[in-house]
C-alpha positions as a printed Julia matrix, in Angstrom:
298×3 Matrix{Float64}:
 -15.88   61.03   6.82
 -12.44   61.08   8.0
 -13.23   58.41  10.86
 -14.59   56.54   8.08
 -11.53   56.23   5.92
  -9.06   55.26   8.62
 -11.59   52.82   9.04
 -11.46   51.55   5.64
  -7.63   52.03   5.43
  -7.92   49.62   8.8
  -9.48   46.82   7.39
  -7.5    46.92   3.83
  -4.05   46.95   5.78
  -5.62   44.0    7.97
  -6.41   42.23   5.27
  -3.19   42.32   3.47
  -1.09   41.09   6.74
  -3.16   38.57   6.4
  -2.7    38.01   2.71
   1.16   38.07   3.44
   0.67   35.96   6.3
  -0.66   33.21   4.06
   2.0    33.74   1.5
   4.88   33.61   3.85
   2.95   30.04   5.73
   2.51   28.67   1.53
   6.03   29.12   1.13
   7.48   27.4    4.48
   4.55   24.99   4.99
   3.75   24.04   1.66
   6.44   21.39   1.55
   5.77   20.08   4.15
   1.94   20.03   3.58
   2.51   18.59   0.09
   4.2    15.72   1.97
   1.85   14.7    4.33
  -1.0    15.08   1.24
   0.83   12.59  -0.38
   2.87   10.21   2.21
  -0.33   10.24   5.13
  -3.56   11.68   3.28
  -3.71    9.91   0.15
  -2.71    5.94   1.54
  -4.8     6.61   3.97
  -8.04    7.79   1.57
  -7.02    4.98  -0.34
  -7.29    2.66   2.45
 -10.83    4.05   3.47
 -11.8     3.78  -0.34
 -10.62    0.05  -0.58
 -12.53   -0.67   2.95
 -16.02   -0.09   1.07
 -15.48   -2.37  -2.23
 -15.68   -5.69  -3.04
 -13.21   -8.28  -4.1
 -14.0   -11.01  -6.92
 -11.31  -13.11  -8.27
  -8.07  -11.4   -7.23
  -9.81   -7.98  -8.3
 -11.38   -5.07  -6.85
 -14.95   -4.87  -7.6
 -17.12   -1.32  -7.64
 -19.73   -2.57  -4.47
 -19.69   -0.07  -2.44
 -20.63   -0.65   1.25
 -19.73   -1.09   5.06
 -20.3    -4.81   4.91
 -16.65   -5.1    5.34
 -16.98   -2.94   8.78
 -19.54   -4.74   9.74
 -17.41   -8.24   8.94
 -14.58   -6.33  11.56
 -16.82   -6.82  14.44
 -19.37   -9.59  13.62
 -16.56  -12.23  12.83
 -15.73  -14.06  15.72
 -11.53  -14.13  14.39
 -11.65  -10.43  13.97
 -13.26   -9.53  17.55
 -10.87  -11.96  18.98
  -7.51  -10.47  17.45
  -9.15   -6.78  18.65
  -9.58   -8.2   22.22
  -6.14   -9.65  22.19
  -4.25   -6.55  21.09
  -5.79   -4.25  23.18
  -4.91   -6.28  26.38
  -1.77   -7.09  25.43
  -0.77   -3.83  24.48
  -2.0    -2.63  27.93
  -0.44   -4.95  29.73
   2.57   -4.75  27.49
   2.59   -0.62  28.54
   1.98   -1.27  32.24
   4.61   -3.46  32.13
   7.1    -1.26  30.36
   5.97    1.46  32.95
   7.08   -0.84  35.94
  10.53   -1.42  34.55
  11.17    1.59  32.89
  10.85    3.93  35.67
  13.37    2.9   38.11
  15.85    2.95  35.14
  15.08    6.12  34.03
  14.88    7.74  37.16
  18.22    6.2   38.42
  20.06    7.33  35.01
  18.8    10.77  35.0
  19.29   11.32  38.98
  21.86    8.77  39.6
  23.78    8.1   36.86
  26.41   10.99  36.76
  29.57   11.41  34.64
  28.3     7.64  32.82
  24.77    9.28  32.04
  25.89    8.9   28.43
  27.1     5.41  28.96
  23.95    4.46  30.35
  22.14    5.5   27.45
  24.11    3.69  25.22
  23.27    1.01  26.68
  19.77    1.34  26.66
  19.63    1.99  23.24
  21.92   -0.54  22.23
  19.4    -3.33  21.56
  18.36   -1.21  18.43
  21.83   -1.69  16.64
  20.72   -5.08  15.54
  17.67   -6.18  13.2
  14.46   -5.98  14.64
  14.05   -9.69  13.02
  17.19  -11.06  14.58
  15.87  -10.36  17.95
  12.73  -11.46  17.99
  14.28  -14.62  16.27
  16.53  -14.35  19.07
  13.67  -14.81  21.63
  12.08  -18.3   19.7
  16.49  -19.67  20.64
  16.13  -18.5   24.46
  12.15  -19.88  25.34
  11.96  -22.53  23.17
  11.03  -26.42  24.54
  14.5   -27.21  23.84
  16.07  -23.4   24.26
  18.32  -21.8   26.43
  15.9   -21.19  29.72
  14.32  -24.77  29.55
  17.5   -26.18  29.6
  18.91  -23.88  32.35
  15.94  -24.83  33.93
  15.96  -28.64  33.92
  19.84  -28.95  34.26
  19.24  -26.85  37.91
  16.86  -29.07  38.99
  14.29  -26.12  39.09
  11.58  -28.5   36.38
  11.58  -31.96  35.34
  10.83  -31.45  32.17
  10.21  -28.39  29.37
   7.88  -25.99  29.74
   5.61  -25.58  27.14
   3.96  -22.02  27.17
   6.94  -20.26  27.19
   6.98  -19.8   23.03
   4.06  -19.49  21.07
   1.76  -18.2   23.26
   0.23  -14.6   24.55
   3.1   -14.73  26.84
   5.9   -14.7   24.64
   4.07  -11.84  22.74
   3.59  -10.15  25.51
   7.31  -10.86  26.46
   8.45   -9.92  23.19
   6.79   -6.71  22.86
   8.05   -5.58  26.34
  11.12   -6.41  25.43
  11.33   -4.52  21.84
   9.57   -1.53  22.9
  11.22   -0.56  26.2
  13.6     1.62  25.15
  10.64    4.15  23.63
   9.36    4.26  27.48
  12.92    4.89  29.37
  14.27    7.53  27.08
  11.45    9.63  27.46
  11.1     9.03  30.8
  14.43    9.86  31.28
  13.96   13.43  29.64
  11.76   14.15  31.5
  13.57   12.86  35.39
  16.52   14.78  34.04
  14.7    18.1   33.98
  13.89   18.26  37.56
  14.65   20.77  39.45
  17.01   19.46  42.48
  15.92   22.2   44.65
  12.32   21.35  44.67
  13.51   17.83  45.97
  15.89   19.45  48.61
  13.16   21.88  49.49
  10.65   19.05  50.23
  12.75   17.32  52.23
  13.7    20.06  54.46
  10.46   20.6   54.99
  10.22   17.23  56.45
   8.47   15.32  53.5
   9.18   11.32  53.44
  10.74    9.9   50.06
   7.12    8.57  48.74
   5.79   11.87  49.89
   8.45   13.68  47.74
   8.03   11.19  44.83
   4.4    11.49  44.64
   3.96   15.08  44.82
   7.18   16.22  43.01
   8.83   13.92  40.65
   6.03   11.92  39.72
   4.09   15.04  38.8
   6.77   16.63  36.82
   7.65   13.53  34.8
   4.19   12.8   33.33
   5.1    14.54  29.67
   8.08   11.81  29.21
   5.68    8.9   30.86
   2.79   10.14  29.06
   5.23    9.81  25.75
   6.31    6.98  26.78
   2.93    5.39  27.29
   1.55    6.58  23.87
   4.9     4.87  21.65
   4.95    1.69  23.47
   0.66    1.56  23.04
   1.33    2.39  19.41
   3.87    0.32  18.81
   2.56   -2.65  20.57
  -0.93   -2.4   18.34
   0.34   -2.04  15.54
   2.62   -5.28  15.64
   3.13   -8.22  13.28
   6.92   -9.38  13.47
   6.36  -10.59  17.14
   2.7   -12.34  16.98
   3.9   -13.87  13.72
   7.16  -15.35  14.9
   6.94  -16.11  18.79
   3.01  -15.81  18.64
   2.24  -19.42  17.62
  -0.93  -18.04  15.55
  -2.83  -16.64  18.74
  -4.72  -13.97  16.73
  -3.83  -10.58  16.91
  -4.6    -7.19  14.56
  -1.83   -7.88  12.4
  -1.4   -10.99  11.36
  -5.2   -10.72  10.88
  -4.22   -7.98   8.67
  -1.53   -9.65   6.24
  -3.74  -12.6    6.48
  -6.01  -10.93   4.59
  -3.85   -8.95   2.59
  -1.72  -12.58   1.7
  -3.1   -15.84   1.95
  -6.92  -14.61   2.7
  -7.01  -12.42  -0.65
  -9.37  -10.11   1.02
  -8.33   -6.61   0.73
 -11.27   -4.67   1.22
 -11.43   -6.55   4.77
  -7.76   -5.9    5.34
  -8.07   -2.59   4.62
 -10.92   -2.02   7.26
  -9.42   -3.64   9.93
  -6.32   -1.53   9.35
  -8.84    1.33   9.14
 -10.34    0.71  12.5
  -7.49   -0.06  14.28
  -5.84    3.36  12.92
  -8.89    4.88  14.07
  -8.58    3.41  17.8
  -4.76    4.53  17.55
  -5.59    7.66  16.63
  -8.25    8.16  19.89
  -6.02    7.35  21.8
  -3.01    9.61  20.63
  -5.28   12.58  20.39
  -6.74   12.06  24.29
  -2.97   11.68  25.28
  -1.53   14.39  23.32
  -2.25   16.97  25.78
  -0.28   16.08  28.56
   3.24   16.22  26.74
   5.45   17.78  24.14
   6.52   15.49  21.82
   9.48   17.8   20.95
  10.96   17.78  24.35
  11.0    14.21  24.62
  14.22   13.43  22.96
């Protein structure tokens, strides 16, 4: 009888930790919950609600369906602009890899008493309007812009070249360009962390420099590339600004998107391609999440 009661007393005292528990998480997390409910969760049920109606003279129409899903991948536009995103967001991260890494790694190991300087630098691109610099970009590879003519008054060409602006290359260009600071600063977090002793230890034990690189500071900077990789990816898929400007109407996600949205007057199809790319997006930042801490990156 007695065992029996301290048993019951047990399970009522568990219960109300947990009680509290739940009180004390409503009180601190509630804010914050309420926020995402109605800044994430509700556009984005609204978006998934719009991607299943119909559209009839400027108005949404109660036909609920996937046709508009289906109209994502059977439409030869829309399966083009997925194809192009995708690769030039890869090649637009693989890129910003290359580049980025010697950077970082020469800031963070490097770089000293101007670490700070460094930085500054590096971030100083974002001081200026994201429009500006991309309209920057249409001034510098233009037929009659800044390289061509470099290029033509060395002798190097006869005459302009042409796929320099408006073209997957100067989105591809572009994009590197915008989004490179997301893949050194993270990278850099993550070089600066390392442990100099490890390095000296390796070498004393008669490793070579790509022997030390691949086994020690390529290992231990995967969080900040791994960050890296999933902001520039992001970033680079979700684009408009750069397609639409320097793109020269190659078709990508996102002007597919505000076509549809603007001139096309097709929601309900705007609203599922912005629901399936969201959906890739979000594959992709859940598979990655693992292998960093978004916290520790900056």
């Amino acid at each position: 009888m007695v065992e029996t009661h301290s048993r019951t007393d047990t399970i009522v005292r568990t219960i109300l930790d947990r009680v509290r528990e739940s009180n004390s998480f409503l009180v601190t997390g509630g804010p914050i919950l309420l926020l995402e409910v109605l800044f994430f969760l509700a556009p984005v049920a609204i978006m998934f609600y719009i991607a299943t109606t119909g559209m009839e003279s400027l108005a949404l129409t109660v036909d609920f369906g996937l046709s508009n899903y289906t109209a994502v991948y059977t439409r030869a536009a829309n399966r083009v602009a997925f194809i192009n995103t995708t690769l030039i967001a890869l090649v637009t991260t693989a890129t910003a890899v290359v580049v980025a890494y010697p950077f970082a790694y020469y800031i963070a190991r490097f770089g000293g008493k101007y670490k700070n300087i460094l930085l500054v630098l590096v971030m100083i691109p974002f001081w200026t309007n994201y429009i500006v610099r991309v309209y920057g970009w249409q001034i510098i590879l233009g037929t009659q812009g800044v390289l061509n003519g470099l290029l033509v008054s060395l002798g190097i060409i006869n005459e302009p070249i042409g796929w320099l602006l408006n073209t997957k290359f100067s989105i591809w260009l572009g994009l590197t360009y915008l989004w490179l600071p997301f893949m050194i600063l993270p990278l850099y977090t993550s070089l600066e962390k390392l442990d100099e002793s490890l390095i000296e230890a390796a070498y004393d034990l008669g490793a070579s420099r790509r022997e030390v690189f691949k086994r020690i500071v390529l290992p231990l900077s995967i969080p900040g590339l791994v960050g890296g990789i999933i902001f520039v990816f992001i970033f680079s898929m979700g684009a408009y600004i750069v397609p639409a400007m320097i793109g020269g109407g190659e078709l990508f996600v996102g002007t597919r998107i505000a076509y549809a949205f603007g001139i096309g007057s097709d929601w309900p199809l705007g609203a599922a391609l912005g629901s399936v790319l969201m959906l890739i997006v979000g594959g992709v930042l859940w598979s990655l999440m693992g292998y960093t801490n978004m916290e520790e990156m900056f």
